[in-house]
N, C-alpha and C positions, 0 to 999 in steps of 0.2 A: 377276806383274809383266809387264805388257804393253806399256809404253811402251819400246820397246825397238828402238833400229833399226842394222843395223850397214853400216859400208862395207866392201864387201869387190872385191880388184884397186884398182894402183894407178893406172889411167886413170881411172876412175871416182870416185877418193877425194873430192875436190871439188865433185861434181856430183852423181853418182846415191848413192843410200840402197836399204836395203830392211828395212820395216816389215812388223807382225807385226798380222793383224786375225785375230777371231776369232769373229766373229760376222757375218752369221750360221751363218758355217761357219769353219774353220780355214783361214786362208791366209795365204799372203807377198806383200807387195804389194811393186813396185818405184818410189820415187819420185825426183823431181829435188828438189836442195834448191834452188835458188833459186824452183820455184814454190810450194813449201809454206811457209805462213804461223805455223804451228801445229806445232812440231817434237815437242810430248807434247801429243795431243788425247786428253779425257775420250771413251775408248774405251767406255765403260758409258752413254752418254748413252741409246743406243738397243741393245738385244739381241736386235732383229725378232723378240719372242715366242718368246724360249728360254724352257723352261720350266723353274723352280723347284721342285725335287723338296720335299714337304713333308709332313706328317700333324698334324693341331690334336690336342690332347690331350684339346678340348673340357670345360676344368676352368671354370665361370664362375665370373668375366667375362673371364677370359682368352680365351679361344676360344668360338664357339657353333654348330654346325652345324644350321642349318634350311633349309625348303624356304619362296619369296616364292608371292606369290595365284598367279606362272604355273606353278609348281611347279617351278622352278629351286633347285638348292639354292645356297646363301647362307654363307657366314664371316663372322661377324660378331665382335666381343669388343673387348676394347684390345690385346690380341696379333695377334688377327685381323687387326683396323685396320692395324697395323703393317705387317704382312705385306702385305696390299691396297693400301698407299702405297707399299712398294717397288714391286712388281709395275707400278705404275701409269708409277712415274717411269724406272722402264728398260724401259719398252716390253716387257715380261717377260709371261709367264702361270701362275699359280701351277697345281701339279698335284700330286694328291696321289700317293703313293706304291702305294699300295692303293684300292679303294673305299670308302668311310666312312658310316658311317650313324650320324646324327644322334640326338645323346647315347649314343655308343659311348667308354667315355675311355679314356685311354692312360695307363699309366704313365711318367710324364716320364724317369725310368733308363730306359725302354726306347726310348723317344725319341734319348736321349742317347745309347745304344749303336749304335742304325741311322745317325746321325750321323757317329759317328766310324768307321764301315767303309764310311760313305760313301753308302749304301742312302739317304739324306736329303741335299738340300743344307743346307738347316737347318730346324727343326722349326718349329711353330706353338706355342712355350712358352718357358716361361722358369724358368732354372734358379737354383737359389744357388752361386755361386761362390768355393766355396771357399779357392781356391788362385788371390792375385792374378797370380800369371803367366802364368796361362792366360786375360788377357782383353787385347784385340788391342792390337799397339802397333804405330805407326805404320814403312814399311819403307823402303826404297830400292826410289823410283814409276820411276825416271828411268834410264837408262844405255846410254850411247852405248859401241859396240861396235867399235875395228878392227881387224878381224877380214882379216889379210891373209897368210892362209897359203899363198894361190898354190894349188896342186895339190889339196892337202890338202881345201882345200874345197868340191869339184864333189863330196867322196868320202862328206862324214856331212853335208853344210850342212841338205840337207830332212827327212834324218831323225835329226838332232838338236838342231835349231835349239831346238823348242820347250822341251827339256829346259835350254836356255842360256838361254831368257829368263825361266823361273818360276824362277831360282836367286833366294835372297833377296840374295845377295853376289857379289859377283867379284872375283875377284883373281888378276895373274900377275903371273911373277914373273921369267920371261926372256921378253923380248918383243924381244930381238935375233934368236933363235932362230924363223923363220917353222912350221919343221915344231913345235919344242917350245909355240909361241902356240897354234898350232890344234888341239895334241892337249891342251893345258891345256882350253881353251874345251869339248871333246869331253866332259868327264871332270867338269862342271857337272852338279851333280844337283839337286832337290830338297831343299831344308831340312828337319830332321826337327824343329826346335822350332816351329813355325808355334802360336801360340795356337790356344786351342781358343774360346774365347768373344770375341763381338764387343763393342762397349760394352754399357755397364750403361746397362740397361733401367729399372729400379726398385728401390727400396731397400724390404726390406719387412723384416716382422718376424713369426715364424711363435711364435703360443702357443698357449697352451687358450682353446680354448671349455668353460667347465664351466657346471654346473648348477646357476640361483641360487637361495639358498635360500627352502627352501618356505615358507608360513605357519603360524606355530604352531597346533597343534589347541584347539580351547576347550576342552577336558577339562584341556589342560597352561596353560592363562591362567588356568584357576581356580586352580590348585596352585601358578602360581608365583606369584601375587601374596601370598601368605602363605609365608614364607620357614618352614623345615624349626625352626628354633629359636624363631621364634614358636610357630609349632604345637606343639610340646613345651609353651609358657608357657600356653599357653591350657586348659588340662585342667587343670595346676596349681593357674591362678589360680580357675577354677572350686571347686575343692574349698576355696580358701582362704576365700570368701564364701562356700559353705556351711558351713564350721565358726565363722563370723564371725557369720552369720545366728542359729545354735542359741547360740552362746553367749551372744549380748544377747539373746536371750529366756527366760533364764535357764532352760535346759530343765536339767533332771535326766540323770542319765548312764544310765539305764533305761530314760530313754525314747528314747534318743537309734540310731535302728538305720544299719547300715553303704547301707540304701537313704535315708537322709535325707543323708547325706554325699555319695556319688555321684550321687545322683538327685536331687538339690537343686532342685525346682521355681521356686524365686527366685532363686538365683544362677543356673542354666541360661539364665532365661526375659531375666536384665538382662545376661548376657556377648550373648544375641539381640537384645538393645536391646528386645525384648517385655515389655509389663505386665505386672503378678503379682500378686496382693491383698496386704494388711499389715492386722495387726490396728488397731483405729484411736487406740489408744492405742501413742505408741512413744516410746521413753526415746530419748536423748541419744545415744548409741552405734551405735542403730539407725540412725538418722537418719541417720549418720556413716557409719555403712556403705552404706547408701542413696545417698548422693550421689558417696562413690569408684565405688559400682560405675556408677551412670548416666554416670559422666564416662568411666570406662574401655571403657564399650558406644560412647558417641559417637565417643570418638576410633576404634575398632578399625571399627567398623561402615560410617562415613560415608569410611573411607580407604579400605576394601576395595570399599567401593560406586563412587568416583570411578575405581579404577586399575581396577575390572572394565568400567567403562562406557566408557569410555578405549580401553581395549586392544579391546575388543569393538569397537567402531568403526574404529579402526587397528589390524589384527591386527598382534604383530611377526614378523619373519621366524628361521629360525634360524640360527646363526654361521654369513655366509659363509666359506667356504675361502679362504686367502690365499697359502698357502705349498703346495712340497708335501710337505710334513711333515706340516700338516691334512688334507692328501688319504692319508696315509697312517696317521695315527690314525684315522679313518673311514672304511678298507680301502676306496675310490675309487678305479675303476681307470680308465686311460685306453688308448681304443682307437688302436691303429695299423699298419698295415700290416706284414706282416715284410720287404715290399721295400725300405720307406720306412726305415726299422729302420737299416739300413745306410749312409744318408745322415746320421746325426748320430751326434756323440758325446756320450754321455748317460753322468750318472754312476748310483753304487750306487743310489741311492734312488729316482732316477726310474726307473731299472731293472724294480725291484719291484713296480711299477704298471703295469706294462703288461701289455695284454692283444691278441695279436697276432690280427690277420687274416689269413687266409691268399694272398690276391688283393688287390691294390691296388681293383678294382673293386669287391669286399665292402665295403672300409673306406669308402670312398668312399658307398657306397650305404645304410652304416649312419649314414656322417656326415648324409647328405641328409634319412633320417628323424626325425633330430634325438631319437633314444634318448635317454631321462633318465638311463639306469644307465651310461652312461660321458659321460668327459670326452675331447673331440678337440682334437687340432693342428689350429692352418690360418692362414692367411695373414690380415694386416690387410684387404687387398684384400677376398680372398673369404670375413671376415667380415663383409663390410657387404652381402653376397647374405645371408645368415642374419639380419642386423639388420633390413634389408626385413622379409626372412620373416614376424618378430616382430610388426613394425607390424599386419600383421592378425590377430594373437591379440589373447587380451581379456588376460592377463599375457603377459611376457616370460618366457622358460623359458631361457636359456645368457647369460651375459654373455664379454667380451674379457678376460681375466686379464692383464694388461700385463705382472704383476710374473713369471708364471710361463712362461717362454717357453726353445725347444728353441733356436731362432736369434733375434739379434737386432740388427738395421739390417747383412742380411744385401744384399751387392747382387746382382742376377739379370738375368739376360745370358739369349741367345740363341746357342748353340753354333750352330758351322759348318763342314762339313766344311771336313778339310784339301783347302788348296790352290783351295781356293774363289775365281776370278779376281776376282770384285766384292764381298768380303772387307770389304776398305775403304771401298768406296762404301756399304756398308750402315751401318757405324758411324760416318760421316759423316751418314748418313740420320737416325740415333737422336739423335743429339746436335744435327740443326739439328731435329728434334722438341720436344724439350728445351726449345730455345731460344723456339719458339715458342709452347708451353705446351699443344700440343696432348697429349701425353702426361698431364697435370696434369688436362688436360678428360675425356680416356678413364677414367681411373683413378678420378673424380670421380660421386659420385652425388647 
């Protein structure tokens, strides 16, 4: 809270003020109110190049750290952007916290950690937010102070002032009382609930990227177009037009051996839809058998011919994974971080699927290679960098699982250290973003 100015002495009460600037250094300024026009001026307007403590996480397209043709390095992303537009509009400079080398990532928890001890003003990422009470809510900008304890105040004014004007509240409660005023005002600390996240950045939704299924082998397109219970009838029905064949030609039972039954050269050659010679005289019977079996060859033969030329042409694929219940009948495991691990609540059976990486930067590096033997989390955002990806394969290998997802229309903010004086001038920032649809443009490919 900076708009904050107090009268202090009653000669003065009238006339003189004294205001609190802080940039580009800390100081107390003393002003007349009749020349000041502007009794709470946007003190963020200008921050003559104070710098913004930060580190990118460099996750794309959130962050990207490269070097231009003059070999200056460069932030670029839709978080980068962001960051770059403050910096711009408050005369600010952003700096990183460390030295950073381009495609080095961060784990975002450790982000969030250097944040809240302060090590960061706020980071270059965006987090999901868990818990809506830690995303900023607007405070008391304004408050006029008088402050008129006589003595008291030559004794703590310049070095306590600041600690009076970052209270989020004030309040007293004898103000008849000059010494009890100014020892109240003394005794003005810091808020300990100050949010932790400024507004919401983007609403995203974190699921599986898994693995789409692959095309059936043509060893298994021959097998399956004849189902398991046909195949049993077909051996059957062979042996039936062999002992259909011997007995209209009235063979004897002597002559009749167990290789003319199984080995049936004319029931074999007509279940093939293949010729066979017939003697050229043939009874009634024969003939009868002759034409079931030619009709049983056309149907069996010309169907297994269409669904094999069919399927050869469009192979099919096998049952995608929908649930993960299917990923768990097909012992599919999914990779993830053990840091990451700790940022969601997951039940028994996603549980049981997982296969942990030790370093956030492993997981990260095994997601990038796009392994086929696991399934990853990741963000709607930064599955449409993998969808690119795809574009220049000749198939598609991972698709978006919509339906199987760790978070979902989770909102993601940008943490800020506490006590952070242009707090509010940044989620003011985000929100006339918003409005303007540049956010909708960054996020957009």
């Amino acid at each position: 809270m900076f708009n904050v100015f107090a009268f202090i002495g009653d000669s003065s009460y009238k006339s003189e003020f004294y205001t609190l600037w802080a940039y580009p250094n800390f100081h107390i300024v003393k002003e007349s109110v009749s020349a000041l026009a502007d009794y709470f001026p946007n003190k963020f307007k200008n921050l003559h190049g104070t710098s913004i403590i930060t580190l990118p996480d460099q996750l794309e397209p959130r962050t990207i750290v490269h070097r231009n043709k003059l070999g200056q390095q460069v932030l670029t992303g839709y978080v980068g952007k962001l960051m770059l537009t403050l910096a711009w509009k408050l005369n600010a400079t952003l700096k990183y916290a460390r030295p950073v080398k381009g495609g080095e990532i961060i784990f975002y928890g450790d982000l969030l950690a250097s944040t809240k001890n302060g090590t960061l003003d706020m980071p270059a990422s965006i987090l999901p937010i868990t818990n809506k009470h830690s995303l900023y809510r607007p405070a008391v900008e304004n408050l006029i102070l008088d402050v008129r304890a006589y003595g008291l105040i030559d004794n703590w004014f310049h070095a306590n002032f600041y600690d009076m004007v970052m209270a989020d509240r004030v309040s007293f409660t004898d103000k008849s009382n000059p010494k009890v005023y100014g020892r109240r005002c003394k005794l003005i600390k810091f808020p300990n609930d100050l949010p932790l996240y400024t507004a919401s950045y983007n609403v995203e939704d974190y699921c599986l990227m898994i693995l789409l299924p692959s095309y059936r082998r043509t060893f298994d397109i021959f097998t399956d177009i004849i189902p398991w219970g046909l195949r049993a009838i077909i051996p059957i029905l062979v042996l039936i037009f062999a002992l259909l064949f011997l007995c209209s030609m009235h063979q004897s039972r002597n002559k009749i051996s167990y290789l003319d039954i199984f080995l049936n050269d004319k029931s074999i050659r007509g279940v093939l839809g293949q010729s066979f010679t017939l003697p050229s005289k043939l009874n009634l019977k024969t003939k009868l058998i002759c034409a079931l079996l030619c009709y049983y060859s056309l149907i069996v033969n010309t169907g297994y011919q269409a669904n094999l030329q069919s399927l050869l042409t469009h192979p099919p694929k096998d049952t995608t994974m929908k649930t993960f219940k299917d990923l768990e009948d097909v012992d599919f495991k999914i990779s993830l971080s053990r840091l990451e691990f700790n940022m969601f609540t997951l039940n028994r059976t996603i549980k049981k699927l997982l296969r942990f990486e030790e370093t956030y930067r492993d997981f990260v590096k095994l997601r990038e290679s796009m392994n086929t033997s696991y399934a990853y989390p990741v963000s709607r955002t930064r599955w449409q960098v993998f969808h690119e990806r795809q574009m220049t394969y000749e198939n598609n290998v991972f698709y978006y699982a919509d339906n199987m997802c760790f978070l979902k229309f989770i909102d993601l903010s940008i943490p800020a250290r506490k006590y952070l004086p242009y707090r509010n001038v940044f989620a003011e920032h985000i929100q006339r973003l918003h409005a303007s649809g540049l956010i909708n443009y960054w996020t957009s490919f």
